[in-house]
KEDOBA-892348 format. One record per residue (C-alpha): residue in one letter; residue number from 1; x, y, z. Coordinates in nm, 4 decimals. Last residue first. Layout:
// KEDOBA-892348
@resn A, resi NUM, east X, north Y, up Z
...
END
This chain:
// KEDOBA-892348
@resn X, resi 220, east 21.1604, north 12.1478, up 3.5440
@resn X, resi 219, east 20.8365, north 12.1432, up 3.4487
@resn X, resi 218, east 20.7414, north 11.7930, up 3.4218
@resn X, resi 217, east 20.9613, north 11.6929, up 3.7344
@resn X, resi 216, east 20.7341, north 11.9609, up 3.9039
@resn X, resi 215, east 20.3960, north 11.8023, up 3.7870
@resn X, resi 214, east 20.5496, north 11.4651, up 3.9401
@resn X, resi 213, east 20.5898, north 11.6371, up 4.2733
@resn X, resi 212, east 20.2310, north 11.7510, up 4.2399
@resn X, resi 211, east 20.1098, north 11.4165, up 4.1303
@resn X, resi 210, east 20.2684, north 11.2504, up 4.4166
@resn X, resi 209, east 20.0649, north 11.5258, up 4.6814
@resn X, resi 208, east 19.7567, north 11.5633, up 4.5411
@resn X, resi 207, east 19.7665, north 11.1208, up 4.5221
@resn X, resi 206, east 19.8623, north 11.1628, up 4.9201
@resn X, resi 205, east 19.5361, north 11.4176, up 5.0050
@resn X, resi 204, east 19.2890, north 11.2181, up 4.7802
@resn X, resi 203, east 19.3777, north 10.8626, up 4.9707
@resn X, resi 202, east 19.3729, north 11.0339, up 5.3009
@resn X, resi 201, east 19.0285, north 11.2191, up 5.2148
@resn X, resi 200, east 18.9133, north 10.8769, up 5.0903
@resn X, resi 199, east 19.0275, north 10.7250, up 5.3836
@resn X, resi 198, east 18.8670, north 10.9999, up 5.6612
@resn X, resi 197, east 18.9876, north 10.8262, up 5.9643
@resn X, resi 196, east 19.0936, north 11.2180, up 6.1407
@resn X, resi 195, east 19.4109, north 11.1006, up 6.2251
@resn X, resi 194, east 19.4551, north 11.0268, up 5.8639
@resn X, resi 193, east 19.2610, north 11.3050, up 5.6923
@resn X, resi 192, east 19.5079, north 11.5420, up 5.9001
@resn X, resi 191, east 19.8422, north 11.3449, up 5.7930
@resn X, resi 190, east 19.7659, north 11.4107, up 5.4213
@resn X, resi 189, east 19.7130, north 11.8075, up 5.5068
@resn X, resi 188, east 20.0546, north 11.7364, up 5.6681
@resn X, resi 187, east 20.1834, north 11.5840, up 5.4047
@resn X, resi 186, east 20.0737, north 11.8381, up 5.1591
@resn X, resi 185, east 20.1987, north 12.1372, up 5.3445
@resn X, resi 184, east 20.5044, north 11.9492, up 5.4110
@resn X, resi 183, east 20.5378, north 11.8481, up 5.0696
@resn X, resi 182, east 20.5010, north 12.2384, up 5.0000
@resn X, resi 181, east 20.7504, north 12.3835, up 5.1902
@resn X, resi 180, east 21.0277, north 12.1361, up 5.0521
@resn X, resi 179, east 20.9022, north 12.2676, up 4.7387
@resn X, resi 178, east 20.9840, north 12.6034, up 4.7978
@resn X, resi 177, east 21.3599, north 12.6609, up 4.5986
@resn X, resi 176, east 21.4738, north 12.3554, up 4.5151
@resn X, resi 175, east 21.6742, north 12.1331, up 4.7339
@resn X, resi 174, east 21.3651, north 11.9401, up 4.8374
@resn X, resi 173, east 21.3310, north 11.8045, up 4.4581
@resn X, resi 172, east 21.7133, north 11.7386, up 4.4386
@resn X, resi 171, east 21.6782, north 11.4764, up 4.7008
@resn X, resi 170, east 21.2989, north 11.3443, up 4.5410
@resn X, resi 169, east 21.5924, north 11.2968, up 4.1484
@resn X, resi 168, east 21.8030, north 11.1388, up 4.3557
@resn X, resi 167, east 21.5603, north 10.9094, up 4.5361
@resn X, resi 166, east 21.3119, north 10.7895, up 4.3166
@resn X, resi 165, east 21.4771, north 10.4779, up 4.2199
@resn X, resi 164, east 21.4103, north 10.3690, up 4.6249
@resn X, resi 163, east 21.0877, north 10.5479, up 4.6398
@resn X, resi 162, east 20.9272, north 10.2214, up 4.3767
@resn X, resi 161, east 21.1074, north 10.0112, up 4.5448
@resn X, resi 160, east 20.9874, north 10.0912, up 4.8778
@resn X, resi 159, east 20.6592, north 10.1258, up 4.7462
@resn X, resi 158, east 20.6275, north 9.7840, up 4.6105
@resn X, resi 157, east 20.7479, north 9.6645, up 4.9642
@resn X, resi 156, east 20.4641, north 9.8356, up 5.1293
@resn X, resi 155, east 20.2187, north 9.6567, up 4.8894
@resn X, resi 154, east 20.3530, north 9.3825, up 4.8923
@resn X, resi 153, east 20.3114, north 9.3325, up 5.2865
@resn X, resi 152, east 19.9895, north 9.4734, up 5.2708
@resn X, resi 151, east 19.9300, north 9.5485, up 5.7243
@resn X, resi 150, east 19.8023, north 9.8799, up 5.6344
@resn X, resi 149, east 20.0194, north 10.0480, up 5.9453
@resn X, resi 148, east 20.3492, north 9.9161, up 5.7214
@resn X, resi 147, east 20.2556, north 10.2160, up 5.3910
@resn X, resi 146, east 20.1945, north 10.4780, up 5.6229
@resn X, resi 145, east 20.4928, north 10.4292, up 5.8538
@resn X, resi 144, east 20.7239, north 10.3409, up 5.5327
@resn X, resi 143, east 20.5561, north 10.7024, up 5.3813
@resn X, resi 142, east 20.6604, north 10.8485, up 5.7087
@resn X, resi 141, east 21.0408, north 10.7238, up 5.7408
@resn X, resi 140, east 21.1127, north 10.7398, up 5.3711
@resn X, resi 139, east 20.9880, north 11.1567, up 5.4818
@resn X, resi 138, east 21.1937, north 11.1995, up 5.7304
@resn X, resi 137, east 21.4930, north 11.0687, up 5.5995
@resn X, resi 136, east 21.4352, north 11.2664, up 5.2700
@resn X, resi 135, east 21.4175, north 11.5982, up 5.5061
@resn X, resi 134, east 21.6948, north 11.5058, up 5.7233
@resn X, resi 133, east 21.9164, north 11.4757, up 5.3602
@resn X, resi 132, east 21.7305, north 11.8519, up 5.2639
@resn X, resi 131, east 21.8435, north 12.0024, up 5.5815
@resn X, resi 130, east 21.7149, north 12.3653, up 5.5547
@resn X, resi 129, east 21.7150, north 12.3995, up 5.9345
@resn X, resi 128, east 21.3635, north 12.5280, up 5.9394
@resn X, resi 127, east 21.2520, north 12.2496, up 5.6948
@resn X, resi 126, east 21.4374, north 11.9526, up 5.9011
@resn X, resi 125, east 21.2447, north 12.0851, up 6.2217
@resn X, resi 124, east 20.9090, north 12.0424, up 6.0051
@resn X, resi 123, east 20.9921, north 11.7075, up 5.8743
@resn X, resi 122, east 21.0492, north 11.6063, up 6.2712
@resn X, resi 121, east 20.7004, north 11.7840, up 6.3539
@resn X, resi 120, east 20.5161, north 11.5786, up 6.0414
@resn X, resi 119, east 20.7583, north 11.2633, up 6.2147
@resn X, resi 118, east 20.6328, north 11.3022, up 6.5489
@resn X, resi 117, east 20.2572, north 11.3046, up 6.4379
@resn X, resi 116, east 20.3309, north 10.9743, up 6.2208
@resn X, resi 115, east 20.4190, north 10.8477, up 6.5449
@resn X, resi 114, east 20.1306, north 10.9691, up 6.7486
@resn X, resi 113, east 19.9092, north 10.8646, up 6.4819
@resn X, resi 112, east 20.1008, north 10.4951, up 6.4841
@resn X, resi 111, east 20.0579, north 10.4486, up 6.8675
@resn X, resi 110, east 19.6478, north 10.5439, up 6.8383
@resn X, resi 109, east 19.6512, north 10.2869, up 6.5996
@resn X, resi 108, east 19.5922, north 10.3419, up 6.2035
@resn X, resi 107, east 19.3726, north 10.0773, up 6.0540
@resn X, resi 106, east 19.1113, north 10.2715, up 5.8406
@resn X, resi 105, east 19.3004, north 10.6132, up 5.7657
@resn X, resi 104, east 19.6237, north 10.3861, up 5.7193
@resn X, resi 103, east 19.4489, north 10.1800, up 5.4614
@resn X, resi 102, east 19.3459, north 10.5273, up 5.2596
@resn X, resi 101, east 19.7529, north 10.6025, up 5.2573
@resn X, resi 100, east 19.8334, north 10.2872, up 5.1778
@resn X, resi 99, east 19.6010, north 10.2711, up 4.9142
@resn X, resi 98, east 19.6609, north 10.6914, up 4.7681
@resn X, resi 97, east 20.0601, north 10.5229, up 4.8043
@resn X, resi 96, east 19.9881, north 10.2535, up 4.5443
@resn X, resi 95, east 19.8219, north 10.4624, up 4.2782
@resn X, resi 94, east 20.0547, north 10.7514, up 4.3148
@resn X, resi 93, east 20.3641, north 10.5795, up 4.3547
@resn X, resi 92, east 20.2508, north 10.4080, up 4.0247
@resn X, resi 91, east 20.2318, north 10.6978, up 3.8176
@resn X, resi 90, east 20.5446, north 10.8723, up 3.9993
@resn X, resi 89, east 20.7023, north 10.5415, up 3.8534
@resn X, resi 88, east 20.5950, north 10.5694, up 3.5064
@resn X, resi 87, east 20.6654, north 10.9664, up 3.4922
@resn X, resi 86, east 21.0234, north 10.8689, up 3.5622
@resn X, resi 85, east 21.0885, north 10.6138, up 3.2783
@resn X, resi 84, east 21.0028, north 10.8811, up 3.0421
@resn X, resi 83, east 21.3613, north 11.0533, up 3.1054
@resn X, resi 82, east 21.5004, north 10.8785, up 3.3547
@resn X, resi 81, east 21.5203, north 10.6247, up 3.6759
@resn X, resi 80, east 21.8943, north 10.5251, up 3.7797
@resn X, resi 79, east 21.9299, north 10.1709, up 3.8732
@resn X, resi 78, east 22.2368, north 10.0401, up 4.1297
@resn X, resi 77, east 22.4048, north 9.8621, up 3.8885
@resn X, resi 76, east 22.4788, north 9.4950, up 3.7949
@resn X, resi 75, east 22.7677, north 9.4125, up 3.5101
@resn X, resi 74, east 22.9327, north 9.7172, up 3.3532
@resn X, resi 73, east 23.0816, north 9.5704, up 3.0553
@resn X, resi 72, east 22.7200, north 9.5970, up 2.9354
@resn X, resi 71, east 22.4651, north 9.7436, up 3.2208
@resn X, resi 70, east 22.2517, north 9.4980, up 3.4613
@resn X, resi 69, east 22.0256, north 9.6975, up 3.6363
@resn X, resi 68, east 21.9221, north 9.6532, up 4.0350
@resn X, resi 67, east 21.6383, north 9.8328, up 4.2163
@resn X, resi 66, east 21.3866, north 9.7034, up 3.9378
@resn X, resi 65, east 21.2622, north 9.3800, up 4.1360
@resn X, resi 64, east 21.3696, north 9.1402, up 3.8858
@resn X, resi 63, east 21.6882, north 9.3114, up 3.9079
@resn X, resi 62, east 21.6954, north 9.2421, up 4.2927
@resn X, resi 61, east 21.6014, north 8.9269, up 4.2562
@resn X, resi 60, east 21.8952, north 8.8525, up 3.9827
@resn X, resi 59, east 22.1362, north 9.0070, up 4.2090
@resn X, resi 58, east 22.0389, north 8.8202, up 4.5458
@resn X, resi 57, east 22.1131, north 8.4954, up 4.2943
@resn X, resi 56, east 22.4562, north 8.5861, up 4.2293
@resn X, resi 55, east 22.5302, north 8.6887, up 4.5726
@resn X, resi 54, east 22.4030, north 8.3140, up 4.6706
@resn X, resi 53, east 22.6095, north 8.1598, up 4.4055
@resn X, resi 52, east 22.9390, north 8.3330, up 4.4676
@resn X, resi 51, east 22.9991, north 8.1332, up 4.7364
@resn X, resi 50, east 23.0280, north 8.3073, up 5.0691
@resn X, resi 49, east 23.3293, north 8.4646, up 5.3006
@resn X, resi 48, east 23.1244, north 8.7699, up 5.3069
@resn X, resi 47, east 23.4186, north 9.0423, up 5.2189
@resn X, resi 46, east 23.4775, north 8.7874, up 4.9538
@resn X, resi 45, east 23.1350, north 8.7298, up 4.7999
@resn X, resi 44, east 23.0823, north 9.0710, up 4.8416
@resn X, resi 43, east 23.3982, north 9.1894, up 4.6298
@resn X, resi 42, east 23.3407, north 8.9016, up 4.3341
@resn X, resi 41, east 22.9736, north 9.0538, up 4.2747
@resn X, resi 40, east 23.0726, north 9.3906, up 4.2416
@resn X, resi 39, east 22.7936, north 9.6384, up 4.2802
@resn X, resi 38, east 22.8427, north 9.9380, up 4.0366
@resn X, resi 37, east 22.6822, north 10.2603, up 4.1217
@resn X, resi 36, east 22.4547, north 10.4621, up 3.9012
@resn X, resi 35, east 22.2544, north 10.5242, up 4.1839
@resn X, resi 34, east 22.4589, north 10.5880, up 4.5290
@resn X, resi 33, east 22.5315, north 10.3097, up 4.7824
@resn X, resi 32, east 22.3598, north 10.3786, up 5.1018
@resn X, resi 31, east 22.0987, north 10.5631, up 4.9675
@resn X, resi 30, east 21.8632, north 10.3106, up 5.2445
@resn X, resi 29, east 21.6734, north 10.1525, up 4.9964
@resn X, resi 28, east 21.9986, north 10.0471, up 4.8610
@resn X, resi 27, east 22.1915, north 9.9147, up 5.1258
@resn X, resi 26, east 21.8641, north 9.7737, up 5.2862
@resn X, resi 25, east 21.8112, north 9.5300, up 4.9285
@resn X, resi 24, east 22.1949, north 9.4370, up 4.9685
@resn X, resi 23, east 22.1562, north 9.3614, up 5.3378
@resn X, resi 22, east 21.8121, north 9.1377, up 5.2499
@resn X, resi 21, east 21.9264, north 8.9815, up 4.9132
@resn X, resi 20, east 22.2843, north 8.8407, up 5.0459
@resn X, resi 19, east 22.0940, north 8.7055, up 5.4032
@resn X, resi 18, east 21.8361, north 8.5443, up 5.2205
@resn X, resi 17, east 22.0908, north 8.3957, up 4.9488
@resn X, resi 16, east 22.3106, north 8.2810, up 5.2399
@resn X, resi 15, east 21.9904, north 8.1042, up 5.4607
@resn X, resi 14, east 22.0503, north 8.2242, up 5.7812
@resn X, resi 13, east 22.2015, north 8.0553, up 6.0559
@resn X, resi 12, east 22.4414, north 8.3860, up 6.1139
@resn X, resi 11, east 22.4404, north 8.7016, up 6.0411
@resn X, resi 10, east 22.5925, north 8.9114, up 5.7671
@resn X, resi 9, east 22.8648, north 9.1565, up 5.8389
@resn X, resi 8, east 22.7750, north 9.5142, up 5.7061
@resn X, resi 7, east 22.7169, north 9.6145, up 5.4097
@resn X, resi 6, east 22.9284, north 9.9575, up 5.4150
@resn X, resi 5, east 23.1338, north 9.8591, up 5.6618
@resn X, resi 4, east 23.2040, north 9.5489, up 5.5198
@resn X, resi 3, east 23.2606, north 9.6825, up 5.1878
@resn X, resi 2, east 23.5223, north 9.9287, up 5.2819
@resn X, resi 1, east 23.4840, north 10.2727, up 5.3258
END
């Protein structure tokens, strides 16, 4: 795969250190590039006919933002969470998504329940199938629901970074033997208290459900 097709081409009459930042940032919410992985500065600006400047610049915000790392003789990598490091970010995540979660009780629209109900049902249909990549789609796709329907800009974005450098080790969560079946139950308890406008229930139900998954990483 080559890098335009991995990136994409960027558009146009956009500032270039926008446009670098924003398709970089989507690559790697998105697991399009794995952790661990090197992002060459002299290949983008090439396959994006653009000074190295802007690219240079996307980097720096995106390592200020803790989805980038730069590694000796490595230069910038996609960052890999571990050890200690993990428990920090499942401590945030839990903080941060309880308020989304609670904001989503109090401003969901009748459009965004019926959404969020699709995506408990799509989670469901990923179970049954034992599709652990549908699953981790599913799910990004509900906890960005939850987190957008607050209307916190930051406070979605936060999230995303935080669920970005949790995404290998959330992958190998739902391959494990029943927890997979438990998120859902969790989620879909969280889900209830949602479309029912309880907020603190909502809050409660999604800081169960972080601080179960981070009890697991504890164990395991």
């Amino acid at each position: 795969m080559g890098v335009t097709d991995l990136w994409g081409v960027p558009p146009e009459r956009e500032p270039a250190s926008a446009t670098a930042y924003r398709m970089m940032r989507q690559a790697i919410i998105r697991g399009q590039i794995p952790q661990g992985a090197r992002v060459n500065e002299l290949e983008l600006a090439g396959a994006w006919r653009m000074s190295r400047t802007p690219i240079r610049d996307a980097l720096r915000r995106l390592e200020a933002e803790g989805l980038l790392e730069a590694v000796p003789r490595k230069g910038m990598i996609v960052r890999h969470a571990g050890g200690s490091e993990l428990e920090d970010l499942y401590d945030l995540c839990e903080v941060l998504e309880g308020l989304a979660a609670r904001r989503a009780a109090q401003r969901g629209t009748p459009a965004f329940i019926a959404d969020l109900n699709g995506l408990i049902k799509a989670y469901g249909a990923a179970l049954k199938a034992d599709d652990a990549e549908r699953m981790l789609a599913v799910d990004d796709q509900l906890h960005g629901a939850i987190a957008e329907v607050g209307q916190h800009q930051r406070l979605g974005r936060a999230i995303e970074n935080l669920r970005a450098q949790l995404r290998d080790v959330r992958l190998r969560g739902l391959r494990s033997k029943g927890r997979a079946t438990k998120s859902f139950r969790e989620m879909a308890k969280m889900t209830a208290a949602i479309r029912g406008r309880d907020a603190p229930r909502a809050e409660a139900a999604m800081r169960e459900h972080i601080a179960s998954l981070r009890a697991e990483l504890a164990g395991g």
